[in-house]
N, CA, C and O atoms as a DFTB+ gen file, in Angstrom:
588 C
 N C O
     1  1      10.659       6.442      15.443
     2  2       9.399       6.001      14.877
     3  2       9.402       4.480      14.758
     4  3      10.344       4.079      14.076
     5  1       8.844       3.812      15.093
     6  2       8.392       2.203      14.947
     7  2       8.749       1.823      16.056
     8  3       8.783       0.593      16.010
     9  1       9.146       2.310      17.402
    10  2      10.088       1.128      18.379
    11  2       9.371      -0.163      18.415
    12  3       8.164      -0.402      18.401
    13  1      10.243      -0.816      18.458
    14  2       9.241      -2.064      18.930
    15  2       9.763      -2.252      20.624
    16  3      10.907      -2.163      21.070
    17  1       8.657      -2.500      21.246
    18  2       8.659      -2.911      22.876
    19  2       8.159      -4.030      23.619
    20  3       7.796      -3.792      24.771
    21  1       8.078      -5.091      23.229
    22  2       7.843      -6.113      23.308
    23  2       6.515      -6.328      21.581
    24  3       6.750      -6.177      20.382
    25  1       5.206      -6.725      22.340
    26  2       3.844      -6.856      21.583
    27  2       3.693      -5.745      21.088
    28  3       3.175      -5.758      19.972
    29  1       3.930      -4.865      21.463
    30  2       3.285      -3.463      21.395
    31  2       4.134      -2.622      20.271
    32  3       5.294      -3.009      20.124
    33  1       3.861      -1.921      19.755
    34  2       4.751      -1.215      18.828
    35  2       4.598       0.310      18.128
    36  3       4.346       0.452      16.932
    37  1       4.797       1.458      19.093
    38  2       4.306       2.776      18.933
    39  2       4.651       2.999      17.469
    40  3       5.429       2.392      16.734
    41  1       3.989       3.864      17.290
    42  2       4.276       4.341      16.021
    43  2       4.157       5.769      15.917
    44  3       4.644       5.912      14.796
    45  1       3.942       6.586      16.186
    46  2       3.298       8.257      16.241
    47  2       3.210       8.939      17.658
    48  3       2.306       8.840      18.487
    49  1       3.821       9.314      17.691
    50  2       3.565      10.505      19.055
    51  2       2.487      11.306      19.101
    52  3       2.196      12.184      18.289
    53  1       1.829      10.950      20.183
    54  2       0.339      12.253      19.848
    55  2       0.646      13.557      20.821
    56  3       1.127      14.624      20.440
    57  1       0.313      13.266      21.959
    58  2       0.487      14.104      22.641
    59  2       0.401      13.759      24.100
    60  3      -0.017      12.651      24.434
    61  1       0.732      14.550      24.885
    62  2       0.586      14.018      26.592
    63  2       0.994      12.325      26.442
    64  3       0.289      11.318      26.499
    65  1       2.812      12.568      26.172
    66  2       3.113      11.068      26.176
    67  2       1.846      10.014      25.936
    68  3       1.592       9.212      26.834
    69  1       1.313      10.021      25.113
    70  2       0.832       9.090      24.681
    71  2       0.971       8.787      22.679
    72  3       1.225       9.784      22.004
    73  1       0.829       7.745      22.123
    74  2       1.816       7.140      21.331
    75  2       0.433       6.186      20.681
    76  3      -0.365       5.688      21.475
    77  1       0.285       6.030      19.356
    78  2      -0.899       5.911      18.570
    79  2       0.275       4.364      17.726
    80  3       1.407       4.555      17.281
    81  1      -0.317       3.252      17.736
    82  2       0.558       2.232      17.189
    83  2       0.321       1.039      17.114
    84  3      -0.105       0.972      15.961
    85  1       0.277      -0.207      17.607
    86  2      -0.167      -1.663      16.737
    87  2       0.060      -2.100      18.172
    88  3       1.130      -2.036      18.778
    89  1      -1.250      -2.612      18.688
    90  2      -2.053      -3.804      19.933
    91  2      -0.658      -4.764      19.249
    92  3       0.110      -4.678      18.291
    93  1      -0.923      -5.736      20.468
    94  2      -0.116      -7.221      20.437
    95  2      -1.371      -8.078      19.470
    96  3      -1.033      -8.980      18.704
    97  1      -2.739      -7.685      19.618
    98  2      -3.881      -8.500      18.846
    99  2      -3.937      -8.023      17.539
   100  3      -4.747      -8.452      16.717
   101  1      -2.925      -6.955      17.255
   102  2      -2.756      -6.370      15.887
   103  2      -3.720      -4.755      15.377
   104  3      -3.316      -3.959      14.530
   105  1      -4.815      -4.651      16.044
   106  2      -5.053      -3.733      15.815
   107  2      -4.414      -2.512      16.323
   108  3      -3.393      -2.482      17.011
   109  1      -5.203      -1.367      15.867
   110  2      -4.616       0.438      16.152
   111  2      -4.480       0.537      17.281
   112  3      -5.516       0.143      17.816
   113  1      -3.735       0.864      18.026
   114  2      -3.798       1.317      19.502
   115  2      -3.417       2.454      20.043
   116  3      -2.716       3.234      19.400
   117  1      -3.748       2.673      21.079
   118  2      -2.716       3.799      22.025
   119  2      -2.370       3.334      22.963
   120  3      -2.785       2.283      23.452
   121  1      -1.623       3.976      23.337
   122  2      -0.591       3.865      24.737
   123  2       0.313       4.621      25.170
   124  3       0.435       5.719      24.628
   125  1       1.410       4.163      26.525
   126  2       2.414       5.141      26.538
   127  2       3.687       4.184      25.771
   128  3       3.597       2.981      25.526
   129  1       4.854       5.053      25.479
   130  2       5.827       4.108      25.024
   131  2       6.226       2.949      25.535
   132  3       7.198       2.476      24.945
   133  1       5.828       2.341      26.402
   134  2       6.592       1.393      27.030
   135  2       5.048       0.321      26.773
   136  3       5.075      -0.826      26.329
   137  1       4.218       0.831      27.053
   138  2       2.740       0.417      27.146
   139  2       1.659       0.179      25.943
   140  3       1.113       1.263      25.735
   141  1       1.194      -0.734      25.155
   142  2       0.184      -0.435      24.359
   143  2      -1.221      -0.109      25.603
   144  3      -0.995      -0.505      26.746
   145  1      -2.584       0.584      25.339
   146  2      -3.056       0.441      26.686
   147  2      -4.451      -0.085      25.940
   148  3      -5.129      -1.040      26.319
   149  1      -4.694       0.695      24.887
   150  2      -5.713       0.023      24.359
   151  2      -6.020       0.145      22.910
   152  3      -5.340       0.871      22.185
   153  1      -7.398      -0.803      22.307
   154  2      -7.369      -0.432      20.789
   155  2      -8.179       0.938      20.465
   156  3      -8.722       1.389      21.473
   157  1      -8.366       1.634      19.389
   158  2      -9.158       2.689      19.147
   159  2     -10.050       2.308      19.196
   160  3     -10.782       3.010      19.893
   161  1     -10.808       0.939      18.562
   162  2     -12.072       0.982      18.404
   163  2     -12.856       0.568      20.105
   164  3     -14.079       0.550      20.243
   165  1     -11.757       0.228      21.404
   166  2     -12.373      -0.228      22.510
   167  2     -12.199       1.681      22.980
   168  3     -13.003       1.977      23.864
   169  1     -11.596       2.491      22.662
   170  2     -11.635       3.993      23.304
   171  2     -12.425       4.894      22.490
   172  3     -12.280       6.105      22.653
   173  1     -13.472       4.324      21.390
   174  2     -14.335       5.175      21.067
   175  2     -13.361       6.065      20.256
   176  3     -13.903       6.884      19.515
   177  1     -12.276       6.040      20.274
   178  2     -11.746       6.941      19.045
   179  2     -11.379       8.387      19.942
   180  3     -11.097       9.487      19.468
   181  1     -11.475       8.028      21.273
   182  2     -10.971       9.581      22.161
   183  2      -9.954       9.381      22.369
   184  3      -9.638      10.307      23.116
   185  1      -8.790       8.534      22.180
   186  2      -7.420       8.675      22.741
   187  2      -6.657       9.597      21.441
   188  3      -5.600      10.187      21.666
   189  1      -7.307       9.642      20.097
   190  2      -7.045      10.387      18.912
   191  2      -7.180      12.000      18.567
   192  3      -6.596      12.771      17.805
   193  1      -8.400      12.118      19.659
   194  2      -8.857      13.645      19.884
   195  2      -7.419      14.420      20.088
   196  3      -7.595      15.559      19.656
   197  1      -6.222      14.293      20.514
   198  2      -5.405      15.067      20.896
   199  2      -4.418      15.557      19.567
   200  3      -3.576      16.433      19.763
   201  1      -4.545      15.059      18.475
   202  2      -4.157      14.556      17.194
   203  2      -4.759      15.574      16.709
   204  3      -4.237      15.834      15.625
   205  1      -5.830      16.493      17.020
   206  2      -7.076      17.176      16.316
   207  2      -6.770      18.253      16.800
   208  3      -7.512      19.185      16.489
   209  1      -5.196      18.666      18.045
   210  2      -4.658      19.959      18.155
   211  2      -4.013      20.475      17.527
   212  3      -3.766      21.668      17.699
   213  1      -3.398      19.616      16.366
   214  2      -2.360      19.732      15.399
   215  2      -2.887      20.324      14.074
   216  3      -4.115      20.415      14.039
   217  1      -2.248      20.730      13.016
   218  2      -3.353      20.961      11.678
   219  2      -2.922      19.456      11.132
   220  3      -2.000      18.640      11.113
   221  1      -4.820      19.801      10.535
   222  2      -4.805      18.393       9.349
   223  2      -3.735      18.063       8.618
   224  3      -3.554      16.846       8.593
   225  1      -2.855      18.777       7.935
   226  2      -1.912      18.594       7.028
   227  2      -0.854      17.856       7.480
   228  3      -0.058      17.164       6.846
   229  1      -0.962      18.155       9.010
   230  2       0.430      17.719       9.570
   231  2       0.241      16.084       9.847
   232  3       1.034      15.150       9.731
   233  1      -0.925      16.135      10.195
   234  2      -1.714      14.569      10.800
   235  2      -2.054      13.953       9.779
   236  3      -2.548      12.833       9.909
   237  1      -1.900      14.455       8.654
   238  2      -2.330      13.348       7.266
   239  2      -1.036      13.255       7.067
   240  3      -0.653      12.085       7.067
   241  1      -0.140      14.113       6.882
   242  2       0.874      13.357       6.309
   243  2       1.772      12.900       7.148
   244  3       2.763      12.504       6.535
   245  1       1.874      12.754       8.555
   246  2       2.444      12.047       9.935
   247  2       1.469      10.087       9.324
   248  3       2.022       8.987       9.358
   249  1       0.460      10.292       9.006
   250  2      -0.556       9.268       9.520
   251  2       0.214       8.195       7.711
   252  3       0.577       7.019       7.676
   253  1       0.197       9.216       6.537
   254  2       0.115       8.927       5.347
   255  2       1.624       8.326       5.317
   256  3       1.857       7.418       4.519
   257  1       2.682       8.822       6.190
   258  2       4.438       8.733       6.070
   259  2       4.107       7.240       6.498
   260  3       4.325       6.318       5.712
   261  1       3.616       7.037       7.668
   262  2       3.929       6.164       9.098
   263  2       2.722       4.692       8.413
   264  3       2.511       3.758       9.187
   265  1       2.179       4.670       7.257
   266  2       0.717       3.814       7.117
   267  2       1.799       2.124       6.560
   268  3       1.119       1.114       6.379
   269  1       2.719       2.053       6.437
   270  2       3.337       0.996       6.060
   271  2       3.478       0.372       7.331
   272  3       3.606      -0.846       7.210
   273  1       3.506       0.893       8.845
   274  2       3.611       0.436       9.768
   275  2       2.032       0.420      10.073
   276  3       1.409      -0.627       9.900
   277  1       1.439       1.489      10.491
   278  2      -0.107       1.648      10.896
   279  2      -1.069       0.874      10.055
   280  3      -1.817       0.049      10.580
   281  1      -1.082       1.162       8.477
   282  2      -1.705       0.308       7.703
   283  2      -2.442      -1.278       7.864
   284  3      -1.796      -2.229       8.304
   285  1      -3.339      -1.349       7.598
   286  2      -3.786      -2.866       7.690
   287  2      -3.818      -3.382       9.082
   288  3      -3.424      -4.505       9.399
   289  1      -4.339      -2.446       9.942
   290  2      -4.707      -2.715      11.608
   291  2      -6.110      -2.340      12.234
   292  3      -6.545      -1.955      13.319
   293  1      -6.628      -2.681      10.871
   294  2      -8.495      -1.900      11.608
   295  2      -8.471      -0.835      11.080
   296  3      -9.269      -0.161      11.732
   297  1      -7.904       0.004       9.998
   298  2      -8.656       1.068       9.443
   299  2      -7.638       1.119       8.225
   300  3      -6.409       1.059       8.215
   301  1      -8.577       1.252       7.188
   302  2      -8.241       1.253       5.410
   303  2      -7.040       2.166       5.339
   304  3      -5.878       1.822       5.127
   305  1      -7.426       3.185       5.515
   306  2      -6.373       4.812       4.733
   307  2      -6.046       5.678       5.676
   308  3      -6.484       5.502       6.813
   309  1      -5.222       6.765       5.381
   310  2      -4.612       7.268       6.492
   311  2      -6.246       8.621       6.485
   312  3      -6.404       9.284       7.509
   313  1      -6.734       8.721       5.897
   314  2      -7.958       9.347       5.513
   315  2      -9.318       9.290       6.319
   316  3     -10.057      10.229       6.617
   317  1      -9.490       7.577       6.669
   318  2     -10.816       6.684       7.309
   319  2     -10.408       7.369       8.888
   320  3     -11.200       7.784       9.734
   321  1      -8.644       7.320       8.965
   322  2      -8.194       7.614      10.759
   323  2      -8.769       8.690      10.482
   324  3      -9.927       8.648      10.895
   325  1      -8.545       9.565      10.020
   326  2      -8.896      11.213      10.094
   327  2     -10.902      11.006      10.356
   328  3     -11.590      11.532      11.231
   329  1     -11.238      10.285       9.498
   330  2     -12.893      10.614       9.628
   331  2     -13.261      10.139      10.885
   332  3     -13.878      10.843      11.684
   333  1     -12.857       8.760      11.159
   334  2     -13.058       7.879      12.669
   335  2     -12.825       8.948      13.459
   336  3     -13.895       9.466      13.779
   337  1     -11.865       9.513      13.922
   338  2     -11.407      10.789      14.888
   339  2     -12.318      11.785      14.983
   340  3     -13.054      11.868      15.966
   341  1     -12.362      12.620      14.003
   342  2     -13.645      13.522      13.649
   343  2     -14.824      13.284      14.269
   344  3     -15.353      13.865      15.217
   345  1     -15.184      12.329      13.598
   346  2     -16.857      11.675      13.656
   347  2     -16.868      11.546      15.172
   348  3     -17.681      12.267      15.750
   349  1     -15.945      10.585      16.071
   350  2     -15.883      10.531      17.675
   351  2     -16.008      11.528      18.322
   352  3     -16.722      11.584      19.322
   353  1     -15.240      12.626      17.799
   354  2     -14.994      13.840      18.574
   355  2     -16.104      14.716      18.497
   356  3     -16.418      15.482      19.408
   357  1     -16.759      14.601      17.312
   358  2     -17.772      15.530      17.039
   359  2     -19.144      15.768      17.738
   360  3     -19.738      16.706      18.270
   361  1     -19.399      14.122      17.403
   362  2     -20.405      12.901      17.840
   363  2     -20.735      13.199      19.909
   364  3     -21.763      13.458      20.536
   365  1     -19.255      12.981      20.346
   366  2     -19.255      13.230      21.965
   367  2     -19.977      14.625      22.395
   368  3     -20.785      14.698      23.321
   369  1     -19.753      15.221      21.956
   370  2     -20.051      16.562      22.032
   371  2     -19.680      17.410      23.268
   372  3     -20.301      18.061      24.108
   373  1     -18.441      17.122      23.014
   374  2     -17.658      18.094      24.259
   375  2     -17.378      19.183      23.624
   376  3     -16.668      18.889      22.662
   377  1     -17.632      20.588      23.689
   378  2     -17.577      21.807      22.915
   379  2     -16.042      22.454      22.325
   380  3     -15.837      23.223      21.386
   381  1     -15.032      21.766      23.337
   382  2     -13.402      22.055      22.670
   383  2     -13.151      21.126      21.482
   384  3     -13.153      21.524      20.317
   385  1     -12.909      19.716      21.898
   386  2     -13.185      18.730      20.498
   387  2     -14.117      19.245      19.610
   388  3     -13.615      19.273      18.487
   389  1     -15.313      19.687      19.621
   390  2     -16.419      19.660      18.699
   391  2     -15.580      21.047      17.285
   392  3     -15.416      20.964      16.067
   393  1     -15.329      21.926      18.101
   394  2     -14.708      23.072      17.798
   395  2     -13.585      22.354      16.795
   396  3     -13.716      22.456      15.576
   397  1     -12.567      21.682      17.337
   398  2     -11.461      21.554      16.453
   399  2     -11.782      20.277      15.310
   400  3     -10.889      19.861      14.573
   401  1     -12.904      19.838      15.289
   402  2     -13.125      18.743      14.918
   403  2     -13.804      19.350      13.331
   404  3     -13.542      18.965      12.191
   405  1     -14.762      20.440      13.805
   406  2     -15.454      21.246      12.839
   407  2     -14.265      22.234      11.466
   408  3     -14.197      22.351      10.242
   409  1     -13.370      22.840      12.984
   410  2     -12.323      22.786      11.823
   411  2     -11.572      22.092      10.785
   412  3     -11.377      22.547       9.658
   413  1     -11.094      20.785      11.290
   414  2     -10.792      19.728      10.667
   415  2     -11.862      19.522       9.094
   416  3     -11.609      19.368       7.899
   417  1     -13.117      19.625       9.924
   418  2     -14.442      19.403       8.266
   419  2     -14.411      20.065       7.427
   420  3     -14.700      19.746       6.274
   421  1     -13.948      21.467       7.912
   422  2     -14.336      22.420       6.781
   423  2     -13.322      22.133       5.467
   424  3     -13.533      22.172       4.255
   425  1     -11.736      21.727       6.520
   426  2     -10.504      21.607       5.525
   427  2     -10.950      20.303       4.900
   428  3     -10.418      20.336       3.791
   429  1     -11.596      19.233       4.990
   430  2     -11.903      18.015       4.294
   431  2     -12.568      17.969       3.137
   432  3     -12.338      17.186       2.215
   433  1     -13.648      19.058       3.183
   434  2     -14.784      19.376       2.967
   435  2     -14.240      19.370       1.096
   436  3     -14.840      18.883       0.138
   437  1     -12.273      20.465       1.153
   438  2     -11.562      20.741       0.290
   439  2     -10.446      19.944      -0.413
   440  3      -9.683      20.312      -1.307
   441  1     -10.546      18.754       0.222
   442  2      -9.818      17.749      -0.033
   443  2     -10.128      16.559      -0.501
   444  3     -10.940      15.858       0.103
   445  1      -9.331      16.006      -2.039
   446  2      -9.917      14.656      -1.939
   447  2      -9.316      13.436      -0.910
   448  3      -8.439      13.421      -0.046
   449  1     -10.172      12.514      -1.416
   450  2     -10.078      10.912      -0.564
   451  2     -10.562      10.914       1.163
   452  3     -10.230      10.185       2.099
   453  1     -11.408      11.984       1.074
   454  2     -12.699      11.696       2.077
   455  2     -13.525      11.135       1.870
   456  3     -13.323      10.518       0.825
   457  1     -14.767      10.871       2.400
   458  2     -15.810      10.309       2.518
   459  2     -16.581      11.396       2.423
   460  3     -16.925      11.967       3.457
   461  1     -17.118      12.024       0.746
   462  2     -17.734      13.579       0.935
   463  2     -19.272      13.387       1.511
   464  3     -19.895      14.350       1.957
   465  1     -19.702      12.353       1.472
   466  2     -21.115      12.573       1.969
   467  2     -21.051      12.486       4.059
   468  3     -21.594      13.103       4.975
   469  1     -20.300      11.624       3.965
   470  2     -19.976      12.293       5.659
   471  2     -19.684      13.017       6.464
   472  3     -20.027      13.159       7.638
   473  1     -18.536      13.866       5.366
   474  2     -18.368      15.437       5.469
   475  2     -19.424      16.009       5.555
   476  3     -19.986      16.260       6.620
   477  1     -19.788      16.261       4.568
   478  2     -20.768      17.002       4.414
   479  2     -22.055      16.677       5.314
   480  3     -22.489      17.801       5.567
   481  1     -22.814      15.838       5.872
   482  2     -23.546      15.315       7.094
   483  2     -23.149      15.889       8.138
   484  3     -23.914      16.533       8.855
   485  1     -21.897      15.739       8.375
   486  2     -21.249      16.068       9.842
   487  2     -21.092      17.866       9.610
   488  3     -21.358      18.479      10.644
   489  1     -20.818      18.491       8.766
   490  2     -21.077      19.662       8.570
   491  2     -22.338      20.395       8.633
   492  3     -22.438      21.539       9.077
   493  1     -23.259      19.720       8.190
   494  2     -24.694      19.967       8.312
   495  2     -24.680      19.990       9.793
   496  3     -24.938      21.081      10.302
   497  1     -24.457      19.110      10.488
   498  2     -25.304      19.011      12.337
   499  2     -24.515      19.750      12.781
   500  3     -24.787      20.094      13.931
   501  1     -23.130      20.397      12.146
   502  2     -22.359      21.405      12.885
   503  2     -22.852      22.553      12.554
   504  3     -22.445      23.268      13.471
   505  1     -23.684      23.464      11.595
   506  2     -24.278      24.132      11.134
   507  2     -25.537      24.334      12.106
   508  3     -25.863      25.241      12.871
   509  1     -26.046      23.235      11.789
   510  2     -27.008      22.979      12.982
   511  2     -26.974      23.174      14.631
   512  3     -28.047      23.398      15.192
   513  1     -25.709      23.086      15.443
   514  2     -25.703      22.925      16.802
   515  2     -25.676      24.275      17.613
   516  3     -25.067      25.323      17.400
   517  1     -26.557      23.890      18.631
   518  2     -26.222      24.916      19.982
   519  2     -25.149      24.854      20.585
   520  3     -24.901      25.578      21.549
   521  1     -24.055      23.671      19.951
   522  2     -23.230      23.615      21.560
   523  2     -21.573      24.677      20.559
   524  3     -20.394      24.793      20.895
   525  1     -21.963      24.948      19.943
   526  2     -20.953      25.338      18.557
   527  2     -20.967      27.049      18.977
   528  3     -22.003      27.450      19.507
   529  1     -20.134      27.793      18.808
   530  2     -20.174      29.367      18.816
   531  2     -20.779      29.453      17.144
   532  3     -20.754      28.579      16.277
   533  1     -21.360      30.977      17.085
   534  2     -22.269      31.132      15.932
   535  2     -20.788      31.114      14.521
   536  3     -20.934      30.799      13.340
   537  1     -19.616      31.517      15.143
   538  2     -18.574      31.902      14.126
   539  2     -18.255      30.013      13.780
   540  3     -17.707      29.954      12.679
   541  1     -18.363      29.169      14.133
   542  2     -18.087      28.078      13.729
   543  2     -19.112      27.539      12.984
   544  3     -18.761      27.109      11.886
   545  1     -20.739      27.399      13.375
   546  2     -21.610      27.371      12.965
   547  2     -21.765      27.612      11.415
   548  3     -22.068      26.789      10.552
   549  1     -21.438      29.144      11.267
   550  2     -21.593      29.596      10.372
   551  2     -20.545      29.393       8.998
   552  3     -20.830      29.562       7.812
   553  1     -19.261      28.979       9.597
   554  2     -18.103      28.283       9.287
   555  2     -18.171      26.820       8.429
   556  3     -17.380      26.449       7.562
   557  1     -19.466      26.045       8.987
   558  2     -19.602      24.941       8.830
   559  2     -20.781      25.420       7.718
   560  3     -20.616      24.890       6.619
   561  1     -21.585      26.051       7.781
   562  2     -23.050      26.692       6.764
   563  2     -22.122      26.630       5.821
   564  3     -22.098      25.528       5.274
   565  1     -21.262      27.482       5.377
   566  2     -20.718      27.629       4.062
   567  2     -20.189      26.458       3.040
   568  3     -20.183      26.273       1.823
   569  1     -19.906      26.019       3.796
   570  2     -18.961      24.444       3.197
   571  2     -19.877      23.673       2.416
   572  3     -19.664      22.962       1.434
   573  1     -21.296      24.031       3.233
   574  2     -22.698      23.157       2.730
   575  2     -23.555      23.783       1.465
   576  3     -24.379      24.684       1.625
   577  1     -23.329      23.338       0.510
   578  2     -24.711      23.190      -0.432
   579  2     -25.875      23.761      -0.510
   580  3     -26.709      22.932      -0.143
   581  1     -26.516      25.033      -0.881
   582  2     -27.787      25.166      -0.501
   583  2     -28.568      24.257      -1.039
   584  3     -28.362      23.534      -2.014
   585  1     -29.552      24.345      -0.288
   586  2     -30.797      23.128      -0.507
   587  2     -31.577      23.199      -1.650
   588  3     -32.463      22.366      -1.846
């Protein structure tokens, strides 16, 4: 955990050799180990989607262990990574991400040091979507508030 490789400095293993960790310009990045390749906020937050195969628990507290290194690189809490990820994945609307992303909400939905009104938003349009199976849909209805 931390190698340093020149500028670049992985920090987290995601998946499909690729490695979540600190640009030479200091912000969040991905890359392969040898490689930073780019920042999150220039990849839209899709190099993180693979992070969203794992359970939440494992990725908060991978993200929450590792934030003394990750910390203070373009995103507040190990919490904001989790919503940034989400929100990208959700947002794209590719129906596998959307799926694991929705899962991810429902568990947030139960947790503090989210952002509950974004949760809860992003739960609503998942409630809401055609591109969603009705068992997720309906998955996401519950979490929500009646009106």
């Amino acid at each position: 955990m931390g190698l340093d490789m020149g500028d670049w400095t992985p920090v987290l293993k995601s998946s499909y050799d690729s490695w979540l960790g600190v640009m030479p310009n200091g912000m969040l990045g991905v890359g392969k180990a040898d490689e930073g390749r780019v920042t999150l906020e220039g990849s839209g937050y899709v190099a993180m989607w693979p992070f969203l195969e794992r359970s939440l628990a494992d990725c908060l507290d991978d993200f929450t262990s590792s934030w003394n290194l990750l910390g203070g690189h373009g995103v507040s809490t190990p919490q904001k990574l989790v919503e940034l990820t989400v929100k990208s994945a959700f947002r794209r609307g590719r129906p596998y991400w959307m799926a694991l992303a929705v899962q991810w909400l429902t568990q947030m939905a139960q947790m503090p040091g989210f952002d509950s009104q974004l949760v809860l938003d992003m739960l609503k349009s998942a409630a809401d979507s055609e591109t969603l199976p009705h068992e997720l849909r309906e998955q996401a209805r519950k979490q929500c508030p009646p009106d």
